[in-house]
Every structure is written in structure tokens, then in C-alpha cells.
C-alpha positions in Angstrom: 0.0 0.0 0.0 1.3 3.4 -1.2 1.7 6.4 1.3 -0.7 9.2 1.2 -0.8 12.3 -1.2 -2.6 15.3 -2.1 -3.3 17.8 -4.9 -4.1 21.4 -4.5 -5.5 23.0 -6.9 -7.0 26.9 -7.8 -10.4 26.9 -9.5 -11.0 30.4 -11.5 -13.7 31.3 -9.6 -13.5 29.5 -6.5 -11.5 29.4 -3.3 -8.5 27.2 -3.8 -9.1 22.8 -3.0 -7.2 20.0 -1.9 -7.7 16.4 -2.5 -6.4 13.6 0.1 -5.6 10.3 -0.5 -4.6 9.0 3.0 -4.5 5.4 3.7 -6.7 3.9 6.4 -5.3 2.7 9.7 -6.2 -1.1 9.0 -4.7 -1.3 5.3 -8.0 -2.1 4.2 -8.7 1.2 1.1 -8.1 4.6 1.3 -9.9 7.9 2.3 -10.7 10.2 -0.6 -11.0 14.0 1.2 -12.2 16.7 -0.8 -11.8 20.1 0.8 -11.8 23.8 0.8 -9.4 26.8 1.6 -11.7 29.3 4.0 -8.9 32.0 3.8 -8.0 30.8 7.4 -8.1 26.6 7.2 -9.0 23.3 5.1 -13.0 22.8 5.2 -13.8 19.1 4.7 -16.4 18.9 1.9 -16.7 15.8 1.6 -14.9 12.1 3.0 -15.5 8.7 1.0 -13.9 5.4 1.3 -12.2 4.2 -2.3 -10.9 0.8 -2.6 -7.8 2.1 -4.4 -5.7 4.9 -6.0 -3.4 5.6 -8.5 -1.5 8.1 -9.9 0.7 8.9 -12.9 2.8 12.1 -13.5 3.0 13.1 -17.4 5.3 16.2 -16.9 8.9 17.4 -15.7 6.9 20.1 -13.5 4.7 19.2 -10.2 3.1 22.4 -9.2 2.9 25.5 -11.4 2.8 29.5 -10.9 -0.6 30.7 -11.1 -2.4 32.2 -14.1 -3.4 35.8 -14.4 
């Protein structure tokens, strides 16, 4: 089982959001967070067990500047 791992991400016309892939504590799946920046912390919007993740990364570059 892989360790856990999240991607933040800016919306164009929304506060910014994180997704979290965290292992559970038994092995058994993973928890799928979705949440949102307040200006002050993360806001769980919502929490869902997945069976399993994976990822791939296409480019040289893992975060970028933002646009505009």
C-alpha cells in the first residue's frame, strides 16, 4: 500500500481545494477527502472510502505558478 498524497489545486472562480488520499489505519482502502481553503483553514467537503488509488505524472513540473 502506497503512502498518502494530495493535490491542491486553484479553481477560476472558486476558493482554492485539496484532495487527500490518505491510507486507512487497518490497510483495508483509502480515504478520498475533498476540501476547501476558507482563507484561514481546510474545510472538509466531503470524506468517501475508495478501494484504491493511483496516480501517474506526465510532466517534468509538479506544481505551477498561477495564471493571471
Amino acid at each position: 500500500m502506497m503512502s498518502g498524497f494530495t493535490v491542491e489545486y486553484s479553481p477560476a472562480y472558486r476558493p482554492r481545494r485539496r484532495i487527500r488520499y490518505e491510507p486507512h489505519d487497518d490497510g483495508d482502502g483509502y480515504w478520498r477527502t475533498i476540501e476547501e481553503w476558507d482563507g484561514d483553514q481546510w474545510c472538509v467537503e466531503r470524506r468517501e472510502t475508495i478501494t484504491d488509488v493511483a496516480y501517474d505524472v506526465d510532466a517534468d513540473r509538479l506544481w505551477s505558478e498561477p495564471v493571471g
